[in-house]
C-alpha positions in Angstrom: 25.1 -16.4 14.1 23.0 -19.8 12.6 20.4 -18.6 10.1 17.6 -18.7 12.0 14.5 -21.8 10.8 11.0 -19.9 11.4 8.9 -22.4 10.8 11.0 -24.8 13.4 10.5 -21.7 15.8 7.1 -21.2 15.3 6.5 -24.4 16.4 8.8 -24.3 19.3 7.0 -21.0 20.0 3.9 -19.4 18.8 4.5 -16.1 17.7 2.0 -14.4 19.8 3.4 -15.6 22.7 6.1 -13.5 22.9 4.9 -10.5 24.4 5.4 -11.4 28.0 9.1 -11.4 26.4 8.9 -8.2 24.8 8.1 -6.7 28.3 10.8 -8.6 30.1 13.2 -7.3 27.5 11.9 -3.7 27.5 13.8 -4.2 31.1 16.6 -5.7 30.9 17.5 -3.5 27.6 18.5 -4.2 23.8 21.7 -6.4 24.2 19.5 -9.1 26.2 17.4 -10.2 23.4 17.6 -13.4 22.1 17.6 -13.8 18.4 14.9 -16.0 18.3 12.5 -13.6 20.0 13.5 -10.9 18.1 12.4 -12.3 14.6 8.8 -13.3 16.9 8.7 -9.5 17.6 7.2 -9.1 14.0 3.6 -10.7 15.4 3.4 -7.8 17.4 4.5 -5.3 14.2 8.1 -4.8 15.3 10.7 -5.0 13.3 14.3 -3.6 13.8 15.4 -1.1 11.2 18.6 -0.9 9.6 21.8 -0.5 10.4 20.3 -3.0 13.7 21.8 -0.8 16.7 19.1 -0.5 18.9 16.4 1.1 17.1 12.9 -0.1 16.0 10.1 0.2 13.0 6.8 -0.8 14.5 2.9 -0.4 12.5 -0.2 -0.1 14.4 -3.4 -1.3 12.8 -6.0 0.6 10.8 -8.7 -1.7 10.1 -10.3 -0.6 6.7 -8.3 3.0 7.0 -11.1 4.5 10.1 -9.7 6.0 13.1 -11.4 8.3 15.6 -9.8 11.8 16.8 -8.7 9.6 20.2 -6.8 7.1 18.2 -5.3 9.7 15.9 -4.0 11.7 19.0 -2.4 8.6 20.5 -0.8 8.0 16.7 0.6 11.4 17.0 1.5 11.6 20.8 4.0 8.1 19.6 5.3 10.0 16.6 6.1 12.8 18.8 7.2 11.1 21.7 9.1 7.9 20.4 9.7 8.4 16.9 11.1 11.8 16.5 8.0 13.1 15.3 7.6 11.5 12.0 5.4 8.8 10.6 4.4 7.2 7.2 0.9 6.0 6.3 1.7 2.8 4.6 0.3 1.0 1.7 -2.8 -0.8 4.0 -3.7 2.2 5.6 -1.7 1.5 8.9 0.9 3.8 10.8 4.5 3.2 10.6 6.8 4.7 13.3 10.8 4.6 13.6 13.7 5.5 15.4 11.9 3.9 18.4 13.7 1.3 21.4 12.8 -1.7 23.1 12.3 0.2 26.6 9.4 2.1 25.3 7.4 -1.0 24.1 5.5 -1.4 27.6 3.9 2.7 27.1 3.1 2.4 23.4 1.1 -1.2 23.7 -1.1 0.5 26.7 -1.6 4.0 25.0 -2.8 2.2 22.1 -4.7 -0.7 23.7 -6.8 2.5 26.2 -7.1 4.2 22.6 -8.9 1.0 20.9 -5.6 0.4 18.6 -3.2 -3.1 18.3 -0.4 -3.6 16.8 -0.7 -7.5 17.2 -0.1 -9.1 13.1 0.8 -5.7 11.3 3.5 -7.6 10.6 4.7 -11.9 10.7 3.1 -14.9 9.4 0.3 -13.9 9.7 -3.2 -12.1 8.7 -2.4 -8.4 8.4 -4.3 -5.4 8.4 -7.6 -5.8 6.4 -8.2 -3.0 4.2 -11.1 -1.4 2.9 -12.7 1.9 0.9 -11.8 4.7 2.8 -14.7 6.0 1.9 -17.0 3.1 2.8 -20.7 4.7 4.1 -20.1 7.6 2.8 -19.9 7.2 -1.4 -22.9 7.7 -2.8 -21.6 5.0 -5.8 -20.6 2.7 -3.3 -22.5 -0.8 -4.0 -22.5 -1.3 0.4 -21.0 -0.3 3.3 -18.2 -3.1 4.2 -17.2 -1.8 7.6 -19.1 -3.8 9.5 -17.9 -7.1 7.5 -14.2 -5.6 7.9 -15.1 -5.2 11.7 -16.0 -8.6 12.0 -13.5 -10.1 10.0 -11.0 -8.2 12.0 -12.6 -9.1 15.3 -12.3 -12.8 15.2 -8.7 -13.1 13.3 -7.0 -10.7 15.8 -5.1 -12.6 18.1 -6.7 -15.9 17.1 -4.5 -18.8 17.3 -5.7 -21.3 15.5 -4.4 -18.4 12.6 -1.2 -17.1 14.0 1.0 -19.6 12.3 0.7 -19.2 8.6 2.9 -20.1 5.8 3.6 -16.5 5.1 2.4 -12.9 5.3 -1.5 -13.2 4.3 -3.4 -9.7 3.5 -6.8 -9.5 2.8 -9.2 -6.3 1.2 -13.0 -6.4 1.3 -14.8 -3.3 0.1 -18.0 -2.0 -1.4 -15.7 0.7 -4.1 -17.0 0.9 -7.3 -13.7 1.7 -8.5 -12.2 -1.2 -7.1 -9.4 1.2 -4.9 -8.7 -1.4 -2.3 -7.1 -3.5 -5.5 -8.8 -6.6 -4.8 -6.3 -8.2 -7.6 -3.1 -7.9 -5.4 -4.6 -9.0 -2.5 -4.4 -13.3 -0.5 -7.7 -12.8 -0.1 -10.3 -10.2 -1.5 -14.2 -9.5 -1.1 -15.2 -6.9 -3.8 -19.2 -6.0 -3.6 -21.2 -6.5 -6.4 -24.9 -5.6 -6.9 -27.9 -8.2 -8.0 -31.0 -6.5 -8.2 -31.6 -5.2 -4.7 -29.6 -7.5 -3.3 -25.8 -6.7 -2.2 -23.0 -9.1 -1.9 -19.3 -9.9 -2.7 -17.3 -11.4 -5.4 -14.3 -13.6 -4.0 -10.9 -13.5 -5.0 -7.5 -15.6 -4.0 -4.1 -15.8 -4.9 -2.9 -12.0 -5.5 0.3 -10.4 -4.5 3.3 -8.4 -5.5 6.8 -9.0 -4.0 9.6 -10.3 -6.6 7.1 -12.6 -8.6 3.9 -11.3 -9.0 0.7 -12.5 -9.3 -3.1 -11.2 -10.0 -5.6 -13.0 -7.8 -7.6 -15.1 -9.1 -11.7 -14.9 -9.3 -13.7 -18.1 -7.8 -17.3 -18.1 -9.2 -19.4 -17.4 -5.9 -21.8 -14.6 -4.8 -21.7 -14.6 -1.3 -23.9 -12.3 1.1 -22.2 -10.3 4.0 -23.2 -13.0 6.7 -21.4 -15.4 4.7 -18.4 -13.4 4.4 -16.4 -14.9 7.9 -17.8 -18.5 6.9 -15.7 -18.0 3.6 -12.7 -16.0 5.0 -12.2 -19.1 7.2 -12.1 -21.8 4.6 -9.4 -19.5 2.8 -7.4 -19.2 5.7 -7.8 -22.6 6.9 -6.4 -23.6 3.3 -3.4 -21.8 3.7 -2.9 -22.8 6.8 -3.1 -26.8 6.0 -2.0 -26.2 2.7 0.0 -24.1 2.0 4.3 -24.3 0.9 6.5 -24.1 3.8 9.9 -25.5 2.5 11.1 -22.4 1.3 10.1 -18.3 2.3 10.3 -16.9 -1.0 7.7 -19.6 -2.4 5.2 -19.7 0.8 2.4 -17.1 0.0 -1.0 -18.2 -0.8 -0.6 -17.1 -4.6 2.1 -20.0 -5.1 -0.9 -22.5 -4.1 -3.7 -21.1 -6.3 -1.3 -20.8 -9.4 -0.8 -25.0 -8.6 -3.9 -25.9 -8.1 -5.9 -23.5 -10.3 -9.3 -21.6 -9.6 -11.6 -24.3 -9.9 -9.7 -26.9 -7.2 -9.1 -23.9 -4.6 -13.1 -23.4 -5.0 -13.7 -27.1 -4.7 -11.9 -26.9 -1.3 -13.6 -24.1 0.0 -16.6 -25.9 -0.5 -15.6 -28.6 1.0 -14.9 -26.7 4.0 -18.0 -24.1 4.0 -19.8 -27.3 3.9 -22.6 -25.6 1.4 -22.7 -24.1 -2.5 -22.1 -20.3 -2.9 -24.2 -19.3 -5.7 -22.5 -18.4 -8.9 -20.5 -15.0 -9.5 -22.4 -12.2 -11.4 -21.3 -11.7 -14.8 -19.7 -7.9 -14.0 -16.5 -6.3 -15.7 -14.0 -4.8 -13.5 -13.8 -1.2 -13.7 -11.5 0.6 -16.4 -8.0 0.5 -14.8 -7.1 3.9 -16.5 -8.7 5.8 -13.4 -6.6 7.5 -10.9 -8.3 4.7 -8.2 -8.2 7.3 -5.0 -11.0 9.3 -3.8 -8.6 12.6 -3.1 -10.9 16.0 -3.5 -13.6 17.7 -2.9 -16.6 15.4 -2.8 -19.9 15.2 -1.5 -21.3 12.6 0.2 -24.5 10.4 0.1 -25.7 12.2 3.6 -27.0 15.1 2.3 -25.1 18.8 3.2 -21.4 16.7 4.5 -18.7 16.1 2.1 -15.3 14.7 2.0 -11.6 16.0 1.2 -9.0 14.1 0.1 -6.0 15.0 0.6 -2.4 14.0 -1.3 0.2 13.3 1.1 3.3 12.3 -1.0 5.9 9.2 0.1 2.7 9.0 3.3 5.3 11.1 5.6 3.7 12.7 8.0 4.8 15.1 11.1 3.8 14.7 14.7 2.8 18.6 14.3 0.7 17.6 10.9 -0.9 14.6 12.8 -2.3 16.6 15.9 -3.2 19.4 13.8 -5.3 16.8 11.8 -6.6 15.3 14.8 -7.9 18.7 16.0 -9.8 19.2 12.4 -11.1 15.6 12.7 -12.8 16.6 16.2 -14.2 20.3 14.9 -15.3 19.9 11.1 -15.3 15.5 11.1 -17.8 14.2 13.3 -14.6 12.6 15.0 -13.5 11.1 11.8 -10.6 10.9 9.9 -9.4 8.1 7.2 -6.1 6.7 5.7 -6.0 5.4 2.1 -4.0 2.7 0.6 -2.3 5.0 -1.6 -0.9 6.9 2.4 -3.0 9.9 1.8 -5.7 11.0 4.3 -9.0 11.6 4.3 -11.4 14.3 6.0 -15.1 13.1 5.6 -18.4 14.5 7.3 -17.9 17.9 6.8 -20.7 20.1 7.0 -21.3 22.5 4.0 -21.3 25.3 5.7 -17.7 24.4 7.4 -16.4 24.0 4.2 -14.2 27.1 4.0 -12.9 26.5 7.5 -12.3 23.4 6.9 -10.1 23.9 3.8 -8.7 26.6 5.4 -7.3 24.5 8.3 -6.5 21.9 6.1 -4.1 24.0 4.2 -2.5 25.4 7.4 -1.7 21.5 8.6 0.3 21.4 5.0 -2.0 19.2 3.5 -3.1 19.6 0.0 -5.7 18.3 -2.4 -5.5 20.7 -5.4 -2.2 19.1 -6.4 -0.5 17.7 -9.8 -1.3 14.6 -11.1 2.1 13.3 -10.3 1.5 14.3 -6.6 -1.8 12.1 -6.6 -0.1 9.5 -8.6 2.6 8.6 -6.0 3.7 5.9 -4.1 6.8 5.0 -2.2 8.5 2.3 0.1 10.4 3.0 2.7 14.1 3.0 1.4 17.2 2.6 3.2 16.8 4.5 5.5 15.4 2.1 7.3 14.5 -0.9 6.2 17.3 -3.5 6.1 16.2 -5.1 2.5 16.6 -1.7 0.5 18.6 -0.8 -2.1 18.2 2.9 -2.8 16.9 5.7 -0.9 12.9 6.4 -2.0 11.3 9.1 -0.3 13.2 11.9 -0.9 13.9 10.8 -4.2 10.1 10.8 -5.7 10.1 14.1 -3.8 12.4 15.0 -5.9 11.8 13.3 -9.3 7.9 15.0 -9.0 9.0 18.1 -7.7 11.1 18.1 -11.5 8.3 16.7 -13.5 5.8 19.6 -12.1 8.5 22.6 -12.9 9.5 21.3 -15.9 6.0 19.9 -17.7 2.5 21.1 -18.4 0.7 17.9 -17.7 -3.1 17.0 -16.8 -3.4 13.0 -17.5 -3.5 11.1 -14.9 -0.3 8.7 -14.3 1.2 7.0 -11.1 4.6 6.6 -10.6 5.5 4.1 -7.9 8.8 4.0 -6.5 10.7 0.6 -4.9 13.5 0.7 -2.9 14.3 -3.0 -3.6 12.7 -6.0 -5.8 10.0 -6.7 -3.1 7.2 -4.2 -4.0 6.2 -2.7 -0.7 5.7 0.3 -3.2 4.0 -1.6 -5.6 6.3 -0.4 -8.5 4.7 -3.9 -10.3 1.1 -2.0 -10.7 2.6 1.7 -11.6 2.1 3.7 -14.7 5.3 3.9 -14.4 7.6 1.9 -11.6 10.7 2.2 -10.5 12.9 -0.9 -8.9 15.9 0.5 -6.7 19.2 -1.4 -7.6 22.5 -0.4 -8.4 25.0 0.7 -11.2 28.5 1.1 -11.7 29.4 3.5 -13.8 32.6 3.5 -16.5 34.9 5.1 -13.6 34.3 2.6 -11.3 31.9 4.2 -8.9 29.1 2.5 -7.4 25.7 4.5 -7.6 21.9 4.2 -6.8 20.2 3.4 -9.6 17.2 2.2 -11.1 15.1 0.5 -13.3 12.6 1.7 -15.2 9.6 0.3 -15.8 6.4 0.6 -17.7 2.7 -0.1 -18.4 1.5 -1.3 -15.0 -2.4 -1.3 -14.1 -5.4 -2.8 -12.3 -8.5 -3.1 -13.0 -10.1 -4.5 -16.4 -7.1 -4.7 -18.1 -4.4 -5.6 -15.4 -0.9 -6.3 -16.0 2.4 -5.8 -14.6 4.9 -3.5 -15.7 7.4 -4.4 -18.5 11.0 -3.7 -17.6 12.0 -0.9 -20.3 15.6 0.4 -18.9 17.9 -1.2 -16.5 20.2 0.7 -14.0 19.2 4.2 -14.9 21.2 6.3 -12.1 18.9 7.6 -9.1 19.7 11.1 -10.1 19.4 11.2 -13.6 15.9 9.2 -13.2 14.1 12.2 -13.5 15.1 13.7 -16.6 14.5 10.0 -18.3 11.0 10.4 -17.1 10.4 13.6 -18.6 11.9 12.3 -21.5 9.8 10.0 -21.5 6.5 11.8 -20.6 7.1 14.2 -23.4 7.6 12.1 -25.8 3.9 10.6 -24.8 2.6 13.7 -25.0 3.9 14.8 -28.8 3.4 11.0 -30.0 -0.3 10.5 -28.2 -3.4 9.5 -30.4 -6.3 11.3 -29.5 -8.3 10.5 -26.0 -5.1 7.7 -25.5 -4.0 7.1 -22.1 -1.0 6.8 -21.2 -0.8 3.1 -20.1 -2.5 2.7 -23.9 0.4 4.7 -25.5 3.0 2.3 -23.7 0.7 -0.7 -25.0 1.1 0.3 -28.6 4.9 0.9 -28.2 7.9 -1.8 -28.4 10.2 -2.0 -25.3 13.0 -0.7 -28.0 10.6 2.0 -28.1 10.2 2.8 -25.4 13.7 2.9 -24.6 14.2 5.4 -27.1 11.4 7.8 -25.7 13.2 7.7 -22.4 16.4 8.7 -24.4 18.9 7.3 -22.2 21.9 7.9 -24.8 20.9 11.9 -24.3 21.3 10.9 -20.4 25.3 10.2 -20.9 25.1 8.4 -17.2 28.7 8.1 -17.4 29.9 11.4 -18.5 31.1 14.0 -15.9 29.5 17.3 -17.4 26.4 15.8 -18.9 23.6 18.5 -18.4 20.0 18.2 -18.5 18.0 18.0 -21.4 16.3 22.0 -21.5 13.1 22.5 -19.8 9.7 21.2 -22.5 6.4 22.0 -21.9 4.8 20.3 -24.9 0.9 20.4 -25.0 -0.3 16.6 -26.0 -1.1 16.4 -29.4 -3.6 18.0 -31.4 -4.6 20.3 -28.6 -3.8 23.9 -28.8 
């Protein structure tokens, strides 16, 4: 079959026109869809998962991470009903189902439209899911509320078609977080409130994103106030739009552009669009990127008597079961509430002081946790093979597993994320990690072909950002655990005082670091290697 051209068929054929052909085909059955139509299927967040015999992935929505106990049943009654009762929270806070068919399309698009939910750009060339603070309106840090500026972003993008044929995927984050957890450096297009005096307002970023080269967005010098906000998302969009590379897939995304043209032209176009001046930026640091950025706890709020829990839900799998039951806590303790974080955990806000204990008590019973291990709060996953056709390496078992090791086998209180990629396209964002991990594979001296991957190191946002150095290649998938505690204890005997661990990996060569994670004790290649004995070093100088 001829390689399909998508930006010839997006201008035979606007993406979101296809759904009157999604319905047709949800008739006339799998085999009758044309090939063309299928890769349009992505504007309405369908993709087919691997190995391509019939079966679907498809996201829904979640517009800054806020659902109501209505939309969360209709999440779960799809899981349950469709998608053999699983589902992942994904990395912008939307829903991700699988195992699902073409014929059941036509029921999922109505129970989500009568529950206030789309599908329509979770996925395709164009603007995706805009994420946000999941704990906008209720932080008592937070410099402003940004759901009503997501809400109106969202509002006129969705379905808009004078937007629905970009260059590429385009992702935007706007948020009021003082700790910057909606990672306004990763994102197209980012709005990140500042204060000035007593007056609220954004800084504007561009040019972010991960993928297999990444890039940190970069900052235009404009303050711009919450009614300006669409006027500037506009101009951004627009420039991508007109602007932005086409000739190739893997060099279309907005950051390509701002790296050409540079900060101070990409402003001088926006301008030139807006039609008026933004005042200048604010001279503010970005937070320390040290700081586990999730809001997962106990917390309370700034409405006096509520709090929030936050809630570690590791790889973002959920259960159909685990959904209802936290649809039904939404609805009693919630205020008929309930959030999804960019890091797939959950949130629980609004609830009552006095509730507290039941609250936590039903919590626990729906298998959700908050008093776990800083590896638990620290990780991140893509999907894997299992289903998605561009992976490498299983990933969600496999961090079960490597964290479910590291918490047996260490004594450890520091926080540290460890994100885990299936392939070299970051949907797990292994470029960002404490530690990241690229799926690929090995072949060892016998011949045999293996998951493996590579390790790498140093990865953080925030005032210090920087991607991750590669450290070792082609560690195997199974032995990637005992490298890490390796690796982790070697930090933790070798540490100055008060040092972080992304400081410790600063101050160390990639040689190293190689030598920390000790991969000649791993003997990859030699049938009766054993693990290293369990160590459960305190860091040093504390006894």
């Amino acid at each position: 079959m001829a390689k399909i051209d998508i930006e010839v068929l997006k201008k035979e054929k606007d993406g979101l026109d296809v759904l009157p052909d999604l319905l047709r085909y949800a008739e006339l059955g799998y085999d009758a869809i044309a090939p063309e139509d299928m890769a349009l299927f992505r504007w309405y967040g369908i993709y087919e998962q691997q190995p391509k015999e019939g079966h679907f992935m498809m996201r829904v929505r979640i517009p800054g991470g806020s659902l109501t106990v209505e939309q969360l049943r209709a999440v779960a009654y799809v899981s349950k009903q469709y998608g053999r009762s699983i589902a992942d929270i994904t990395t912008r806070q939307n829903f991700q189902f699988h195992w699902l068919t073409i014929q059941d399309f036509p029921a999922i698009l109505q129970l989500f439209s009568s529950a206030g939910l789309s599908t329509t750009g979770a996925c395709g060339d164009i603007m995706r899911n805009v994420c946000g603070c999941p704990v906008a309106g209720i932080d008592p840090d937070e410099v402003l509320d940004a759901r009503p500026v997501i809400e109106k972003i969202t509002s006129y993008f969705l379905g808009n078609k004078e937007y629905s044929d970009l260059p590429r995927k385009y992702k935007l984050s706007i948020s009021g977080c003082t700790i910057h957890c909606n990672q306004p450096e990763i994102n197209d297009l980012s709005l990140q409130a500042v204060r000035r005096g007593e007056e609220t307002g954004f800084h504007v970023r561009v040019g972010g994103g991960l993928s297999t080269q990444p890039h940190l967005a970069q900052k235009l010098d404009m303050f711009i106030r919450p009614e300006q906000a669409l006027d500037v998302c506009r101009a951004v969009t627009e420039i991508f739009r007109d602007e932005g590379y086409r000739k190739r897939r893997n060099h279309s995304r907005l950051k390509f552009l701002v790296a050409d043209w540079g900060a101070e032209k990409f402003q001088e176009e926006v301008i030139k669009r807006l039609g008026w001046t933004p005042e200048p930026a604010l001279p503010i640091p970005d937070p320390q990127g040290h700081v586990q950025q999730d809001h997962l706890g106990v917390h309370e709020q700034k409405q006096a008597g509520l709090y929030w829990i936050g809630v570690s839900i590791i790889t973002g799998r959920v259960t159909a079961e685990q959904l209802s039951a936290a649809a039904d806590i939404a609805e009693r303790y919630c205020q008929g509430n309930i959030r999804t974080t960019n890091q797939q955990n959950f949130l629980f806000p609004n609830i009552a002081a006095e509730d507290l204990p039941a609250a936590k008590q039903a919590i626990l019973d729906a298998g959700f946790r908050w008093d776990v291990s800083e590896f638990h709060k620290g990780a991140v996953s893509c999907t894997g093979n299992e289903f998605c056709n561009l992976a490498i390496t299983e990933t969600k078992a496999r961090l079960r597993e490597i964290i479910t090791h590291l918490e047996q086998k260490m004594l450890w209180e520091e926080p540290v994320r460890i994100h885990l990629n299936g392939c070299p396209n970051s949907c797990g964002q292994h470029h960002i990690g404490d530690i990241g991990l690229q799926g690929c594979l090995a072949r060892l001296n016998n011949g045999e072909q293996v998951e493996a991957y590579d390790v790498c190191l140093g990865g953080r946002l925030g005032e210090d950002a920087k991607f991750v150095r590669a450290i070792s290649r082609k560690v195997p998938a199974d032995k990637v655990k005992y490298a890490l505690e390796n690796l982790l204890c070697a930090f933790q005997n070798t540490r100055q005082t008060e040092e972080t661990f992304g400081q410790w990996v600063d101050r160390h060569t990639d040689h190293e670091l190689g030598e920390h994670i000790g991969l000649h004790l791993l003997a990859k290649d030699d049938p009766n290697w054993t693990p290293p004995p369990p160590r459960t070093h305190a860091p040093a100088g504390v006894e």
